[in-house]
N, CA, C and O atoms as a printed pandas DataFrame, in Angstrom:
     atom_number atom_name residue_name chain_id  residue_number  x_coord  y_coord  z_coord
0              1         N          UNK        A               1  161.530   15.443  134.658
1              2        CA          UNK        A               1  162.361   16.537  134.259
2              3         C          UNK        A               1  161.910   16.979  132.879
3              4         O          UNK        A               1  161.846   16.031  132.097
4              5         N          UNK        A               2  161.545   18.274  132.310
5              6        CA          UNK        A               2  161.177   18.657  131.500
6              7         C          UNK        A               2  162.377   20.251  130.645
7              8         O          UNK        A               2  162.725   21.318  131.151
8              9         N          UNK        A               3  162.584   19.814  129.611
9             10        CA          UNK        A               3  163.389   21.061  129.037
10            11         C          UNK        A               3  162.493   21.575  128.442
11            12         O          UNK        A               3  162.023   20.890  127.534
12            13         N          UNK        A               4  161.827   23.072  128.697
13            14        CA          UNK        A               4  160.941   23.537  127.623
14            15         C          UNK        A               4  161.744   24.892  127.737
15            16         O          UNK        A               4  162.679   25.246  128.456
16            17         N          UNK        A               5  160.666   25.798  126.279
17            18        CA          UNK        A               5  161.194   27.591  126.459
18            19         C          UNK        A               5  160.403   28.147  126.735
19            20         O          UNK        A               5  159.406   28.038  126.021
20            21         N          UNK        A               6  160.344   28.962  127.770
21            22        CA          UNK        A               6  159.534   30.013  128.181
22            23         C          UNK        A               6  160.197   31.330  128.702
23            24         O          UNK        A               6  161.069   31.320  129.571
24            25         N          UNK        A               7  159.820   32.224  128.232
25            26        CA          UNK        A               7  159.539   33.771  128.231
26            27         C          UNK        A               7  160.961   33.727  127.348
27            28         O          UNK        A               7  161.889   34.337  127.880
28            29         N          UNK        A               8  161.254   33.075  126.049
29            30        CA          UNK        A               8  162.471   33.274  125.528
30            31         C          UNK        A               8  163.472   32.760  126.160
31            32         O          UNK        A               8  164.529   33.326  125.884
32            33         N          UNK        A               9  163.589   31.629  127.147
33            34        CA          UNK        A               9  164.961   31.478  127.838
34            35         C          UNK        A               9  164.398   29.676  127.678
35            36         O          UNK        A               9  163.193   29.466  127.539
36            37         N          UNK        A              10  165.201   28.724  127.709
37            38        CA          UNK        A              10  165.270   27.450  127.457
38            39         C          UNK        A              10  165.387   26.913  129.151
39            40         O          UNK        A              10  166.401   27.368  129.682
40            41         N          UNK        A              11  164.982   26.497  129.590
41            42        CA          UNK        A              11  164.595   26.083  131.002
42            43         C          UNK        A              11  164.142   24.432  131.288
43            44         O          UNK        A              11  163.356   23.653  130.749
44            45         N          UNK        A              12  165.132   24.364  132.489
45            46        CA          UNK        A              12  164.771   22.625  133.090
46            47         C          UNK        A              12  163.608   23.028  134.780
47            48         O          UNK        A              12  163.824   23.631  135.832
48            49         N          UNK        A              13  162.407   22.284  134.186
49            50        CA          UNK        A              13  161.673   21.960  135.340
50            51         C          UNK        A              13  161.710   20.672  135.513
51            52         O          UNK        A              13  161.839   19.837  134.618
52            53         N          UNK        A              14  161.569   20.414  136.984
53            54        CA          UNK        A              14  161.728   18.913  138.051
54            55         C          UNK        A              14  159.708   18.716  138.031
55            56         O          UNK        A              14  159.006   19.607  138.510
56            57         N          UNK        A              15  159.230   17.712  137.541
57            58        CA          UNK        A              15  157.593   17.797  138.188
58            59         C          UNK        A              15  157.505   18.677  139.199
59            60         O          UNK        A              15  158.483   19.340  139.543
60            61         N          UNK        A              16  156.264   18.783  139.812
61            62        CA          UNK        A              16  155.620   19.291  141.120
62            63         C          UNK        A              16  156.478   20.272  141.726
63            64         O          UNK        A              16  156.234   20.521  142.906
64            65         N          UNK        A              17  157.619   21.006  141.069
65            66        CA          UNK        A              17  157.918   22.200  141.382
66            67         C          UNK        A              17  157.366   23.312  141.011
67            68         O          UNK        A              17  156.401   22.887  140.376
68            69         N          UNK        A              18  157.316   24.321  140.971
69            70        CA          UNK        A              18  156.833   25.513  140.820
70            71         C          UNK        A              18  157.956   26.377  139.474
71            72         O          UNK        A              18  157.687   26.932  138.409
72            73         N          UNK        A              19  159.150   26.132  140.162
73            74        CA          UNK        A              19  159.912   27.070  140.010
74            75         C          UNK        A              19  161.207   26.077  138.877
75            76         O          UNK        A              19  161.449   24.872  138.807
76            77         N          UNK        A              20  161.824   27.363  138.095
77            78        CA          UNK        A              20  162.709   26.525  136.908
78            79         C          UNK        A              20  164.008   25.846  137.801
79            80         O          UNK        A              20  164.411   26.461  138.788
80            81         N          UNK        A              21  164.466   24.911  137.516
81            82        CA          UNK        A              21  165.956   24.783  138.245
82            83         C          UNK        A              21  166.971   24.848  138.120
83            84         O          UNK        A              21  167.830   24.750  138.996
84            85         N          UNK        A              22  167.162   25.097  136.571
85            86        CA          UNK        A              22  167.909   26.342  136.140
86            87         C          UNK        A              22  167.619   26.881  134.241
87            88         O          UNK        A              22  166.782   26.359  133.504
88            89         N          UNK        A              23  168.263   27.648  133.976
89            90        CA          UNK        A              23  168.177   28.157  132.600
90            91         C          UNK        A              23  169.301   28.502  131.522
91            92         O          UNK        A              23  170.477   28.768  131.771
92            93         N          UNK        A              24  168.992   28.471  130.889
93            94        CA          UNK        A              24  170.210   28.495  129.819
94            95         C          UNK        A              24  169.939   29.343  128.414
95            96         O          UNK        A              24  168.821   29.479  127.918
96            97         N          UNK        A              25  170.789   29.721  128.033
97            98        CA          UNK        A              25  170.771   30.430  126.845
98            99         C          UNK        A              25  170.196   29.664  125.076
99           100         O          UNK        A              25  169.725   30.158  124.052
100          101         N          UNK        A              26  170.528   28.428  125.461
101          102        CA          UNK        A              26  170.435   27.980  124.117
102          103         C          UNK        A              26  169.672   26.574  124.532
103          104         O          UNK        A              26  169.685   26.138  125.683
104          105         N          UNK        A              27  169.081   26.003  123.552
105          106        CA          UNK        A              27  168.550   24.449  123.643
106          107         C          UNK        A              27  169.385   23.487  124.187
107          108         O          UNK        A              27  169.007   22.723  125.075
108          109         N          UNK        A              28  170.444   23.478  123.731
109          110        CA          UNK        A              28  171.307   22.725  123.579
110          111         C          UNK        A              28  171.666   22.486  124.900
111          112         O          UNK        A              28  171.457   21.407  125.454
112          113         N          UNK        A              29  172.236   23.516  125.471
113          114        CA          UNK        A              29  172.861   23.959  126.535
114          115         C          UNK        A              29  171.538   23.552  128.099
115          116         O          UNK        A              29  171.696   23.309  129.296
116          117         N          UNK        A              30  170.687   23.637  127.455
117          118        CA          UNK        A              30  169.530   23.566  128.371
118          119         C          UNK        A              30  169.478   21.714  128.405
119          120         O          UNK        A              30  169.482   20.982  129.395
120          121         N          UNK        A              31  169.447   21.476  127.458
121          122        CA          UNK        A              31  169.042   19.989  127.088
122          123         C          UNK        A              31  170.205   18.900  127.995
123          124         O          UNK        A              31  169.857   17.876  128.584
124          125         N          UNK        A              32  171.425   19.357  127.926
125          126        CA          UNK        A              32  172.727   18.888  128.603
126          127         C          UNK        A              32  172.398   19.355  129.927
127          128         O          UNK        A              32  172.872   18.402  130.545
128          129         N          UNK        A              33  171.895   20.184  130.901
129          130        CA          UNK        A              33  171.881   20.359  131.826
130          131         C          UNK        A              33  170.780   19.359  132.761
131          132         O          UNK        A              33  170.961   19.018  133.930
132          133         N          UNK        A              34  169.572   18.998  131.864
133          134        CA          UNK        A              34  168.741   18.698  131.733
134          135         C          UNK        A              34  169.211   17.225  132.093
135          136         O          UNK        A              34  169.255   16.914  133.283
136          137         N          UNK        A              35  169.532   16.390  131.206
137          138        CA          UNK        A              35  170.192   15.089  131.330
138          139         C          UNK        A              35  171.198   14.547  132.405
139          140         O          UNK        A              35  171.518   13.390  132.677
140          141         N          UNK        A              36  171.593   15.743  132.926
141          142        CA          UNK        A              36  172.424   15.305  133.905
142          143         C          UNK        A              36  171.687   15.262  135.261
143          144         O          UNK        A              36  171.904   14.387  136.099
144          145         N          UNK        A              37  170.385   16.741  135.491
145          146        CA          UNK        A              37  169.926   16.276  136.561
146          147         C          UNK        A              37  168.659   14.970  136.295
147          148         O          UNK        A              37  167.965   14.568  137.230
148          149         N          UNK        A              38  168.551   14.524  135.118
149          150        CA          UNK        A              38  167.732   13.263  135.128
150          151         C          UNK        A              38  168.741   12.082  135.538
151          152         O          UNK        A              38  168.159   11.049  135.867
152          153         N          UNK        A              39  169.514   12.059  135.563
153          154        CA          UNK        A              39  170.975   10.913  135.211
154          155         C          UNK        A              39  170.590   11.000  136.756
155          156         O          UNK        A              39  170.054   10.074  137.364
156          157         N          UNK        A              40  170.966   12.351  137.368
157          158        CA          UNK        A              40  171.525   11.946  138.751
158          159         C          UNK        A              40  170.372   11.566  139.433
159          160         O          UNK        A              40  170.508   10.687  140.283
160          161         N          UNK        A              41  169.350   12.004  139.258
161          162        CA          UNK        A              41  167.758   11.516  140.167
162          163         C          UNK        A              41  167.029   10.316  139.815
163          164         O          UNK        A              41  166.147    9.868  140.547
164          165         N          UNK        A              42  167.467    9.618  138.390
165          166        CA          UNK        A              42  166.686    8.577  137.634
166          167         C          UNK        A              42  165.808    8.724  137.189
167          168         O          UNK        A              42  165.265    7.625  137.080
168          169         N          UNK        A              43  165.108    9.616  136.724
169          170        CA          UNK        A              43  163.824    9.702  136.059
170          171         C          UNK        A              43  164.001    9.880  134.514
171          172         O          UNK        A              43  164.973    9.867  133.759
172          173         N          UNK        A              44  162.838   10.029  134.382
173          174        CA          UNK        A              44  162.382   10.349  132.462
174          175         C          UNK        A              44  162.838   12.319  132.194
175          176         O          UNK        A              44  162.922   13.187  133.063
176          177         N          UNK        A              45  163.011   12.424  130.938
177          178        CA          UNK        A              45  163.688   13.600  130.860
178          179         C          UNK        A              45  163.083   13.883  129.724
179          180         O          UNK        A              45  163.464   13.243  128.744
180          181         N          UNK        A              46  161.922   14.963  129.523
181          182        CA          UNK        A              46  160.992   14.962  128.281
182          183         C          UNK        A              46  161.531   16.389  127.944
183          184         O          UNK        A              46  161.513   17.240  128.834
184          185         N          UNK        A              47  162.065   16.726  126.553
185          186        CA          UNK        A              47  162.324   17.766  125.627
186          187         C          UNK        A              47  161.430   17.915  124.982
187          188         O          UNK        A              47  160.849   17.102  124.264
188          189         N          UNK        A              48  161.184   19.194  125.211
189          190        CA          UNK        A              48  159.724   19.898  124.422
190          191         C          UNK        A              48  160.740   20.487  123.456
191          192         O          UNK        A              48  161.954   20.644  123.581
192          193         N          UNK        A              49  159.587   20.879  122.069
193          194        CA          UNK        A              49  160.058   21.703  120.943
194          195         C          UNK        A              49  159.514   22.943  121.342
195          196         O          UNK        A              49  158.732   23.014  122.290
196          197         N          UNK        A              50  159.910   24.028  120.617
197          198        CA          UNK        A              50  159.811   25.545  121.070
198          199         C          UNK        A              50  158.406   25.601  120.592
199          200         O          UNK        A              50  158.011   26.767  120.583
200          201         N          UNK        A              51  157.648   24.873  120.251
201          202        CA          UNK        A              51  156.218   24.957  120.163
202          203         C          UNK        A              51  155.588   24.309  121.423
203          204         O          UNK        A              51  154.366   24.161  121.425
204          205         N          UNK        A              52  156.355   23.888  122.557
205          206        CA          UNK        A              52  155.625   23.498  123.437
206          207         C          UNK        A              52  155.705   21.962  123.300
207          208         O          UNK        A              52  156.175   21.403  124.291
208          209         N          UNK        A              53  155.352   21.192  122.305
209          210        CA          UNK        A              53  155.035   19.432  122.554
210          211         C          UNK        A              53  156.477   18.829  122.653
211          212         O          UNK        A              53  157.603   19.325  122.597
212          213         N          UNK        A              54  156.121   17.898  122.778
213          214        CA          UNK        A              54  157.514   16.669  123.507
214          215         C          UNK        A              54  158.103   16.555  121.958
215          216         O          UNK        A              54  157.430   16.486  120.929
216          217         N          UNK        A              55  159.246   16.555  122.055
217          218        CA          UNK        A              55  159.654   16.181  121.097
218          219         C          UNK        A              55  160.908   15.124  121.072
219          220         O          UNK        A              55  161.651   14.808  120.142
220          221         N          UNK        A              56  160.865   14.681  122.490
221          222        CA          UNK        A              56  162.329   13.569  122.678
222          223         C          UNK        A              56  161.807   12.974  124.261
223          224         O          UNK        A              56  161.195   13.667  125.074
224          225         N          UNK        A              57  162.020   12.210  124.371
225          226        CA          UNK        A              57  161.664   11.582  125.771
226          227         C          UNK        A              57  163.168   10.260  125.972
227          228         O          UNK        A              57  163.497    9.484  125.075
228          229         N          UNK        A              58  163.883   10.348  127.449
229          230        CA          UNK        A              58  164.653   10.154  127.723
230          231         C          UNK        A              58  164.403    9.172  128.891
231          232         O          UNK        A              58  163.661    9.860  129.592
232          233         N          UNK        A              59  164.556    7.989  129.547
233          234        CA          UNK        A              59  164.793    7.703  130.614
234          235         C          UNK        A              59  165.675    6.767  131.639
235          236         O          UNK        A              59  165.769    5.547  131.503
236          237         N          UNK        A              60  166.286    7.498  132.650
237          238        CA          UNK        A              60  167.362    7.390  133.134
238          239         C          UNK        A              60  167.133    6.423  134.658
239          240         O          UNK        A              60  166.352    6.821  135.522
240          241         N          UNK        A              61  167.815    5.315  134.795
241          242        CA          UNK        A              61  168.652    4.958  134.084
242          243         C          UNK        A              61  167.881    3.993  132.916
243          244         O          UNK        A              61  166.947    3.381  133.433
244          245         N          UNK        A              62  168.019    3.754  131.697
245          246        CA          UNK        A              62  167.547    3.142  130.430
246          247         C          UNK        A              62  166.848    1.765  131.030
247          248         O          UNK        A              62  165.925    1.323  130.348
248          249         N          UNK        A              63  167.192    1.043  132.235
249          250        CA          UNK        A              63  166.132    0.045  132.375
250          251         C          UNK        A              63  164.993    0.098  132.724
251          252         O          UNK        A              63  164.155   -0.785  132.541
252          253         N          UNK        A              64  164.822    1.173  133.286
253          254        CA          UNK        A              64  163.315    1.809  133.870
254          255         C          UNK        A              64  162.536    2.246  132.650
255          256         O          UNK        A              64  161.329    2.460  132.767
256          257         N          UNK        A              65  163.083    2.378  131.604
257          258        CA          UNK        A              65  162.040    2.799  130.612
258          259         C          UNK        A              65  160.716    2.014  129.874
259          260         O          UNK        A              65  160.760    1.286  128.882
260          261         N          UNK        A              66  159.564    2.389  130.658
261          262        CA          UNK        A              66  158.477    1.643  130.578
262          263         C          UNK        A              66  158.680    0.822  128.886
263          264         O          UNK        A              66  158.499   -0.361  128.596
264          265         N          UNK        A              67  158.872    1.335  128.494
265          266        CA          UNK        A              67  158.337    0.985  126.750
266          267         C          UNK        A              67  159.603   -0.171  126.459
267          268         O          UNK        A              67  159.500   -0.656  125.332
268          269         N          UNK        A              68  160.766   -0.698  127.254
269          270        CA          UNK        A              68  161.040   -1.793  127.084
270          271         C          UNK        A              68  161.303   -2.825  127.929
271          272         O          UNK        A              68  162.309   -3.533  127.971
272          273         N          UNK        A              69  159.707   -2.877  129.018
273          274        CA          UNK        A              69  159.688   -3.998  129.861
274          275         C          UNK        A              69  158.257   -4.768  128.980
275          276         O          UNK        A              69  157.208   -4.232  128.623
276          277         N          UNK        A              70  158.558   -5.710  128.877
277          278        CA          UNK        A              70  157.809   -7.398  128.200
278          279         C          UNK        A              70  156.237   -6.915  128.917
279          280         O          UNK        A              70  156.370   -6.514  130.073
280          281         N          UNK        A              71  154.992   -6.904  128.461
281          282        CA          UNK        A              71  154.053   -7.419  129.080
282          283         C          UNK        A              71  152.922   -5.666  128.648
283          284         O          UNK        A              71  151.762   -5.565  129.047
């Protein structure tokens, strides 16, 4: 799941879709929408800055998150 901005509108893409799955007016607003469809599917939830790069990485549910399994 990715929150980035494009064409001026703050937008959640799912990977290997094409298409946004939904949009929102503000970051914020995008970012909360964002988290919930990561919550409900389990995956990682990467927030880009309005320059495009990651600027927050999320993953749901928190035990799956590579960076705190041992090894």
């Amino acid at each position: 799941m990715h929150t980035v901005k494009k064409n001026g509108r703050w937008i959640n893409e799912v990977e290997g879709n094409t298409r946004a799955s939904n949009t929102a007016r503000t970051k914020r607003e995008a970012q909360g929408l964002g988290r919930e469809m990561a919550i409900h599917r389990g995956v990682e939830h990467f927030i880009h800055n309005e320059d495009g790069r990651i600027g927050e990485r999320n993953t749901y549910p928190r035990s799956r998150d590579p960076r705190s399994i041992p090894g």
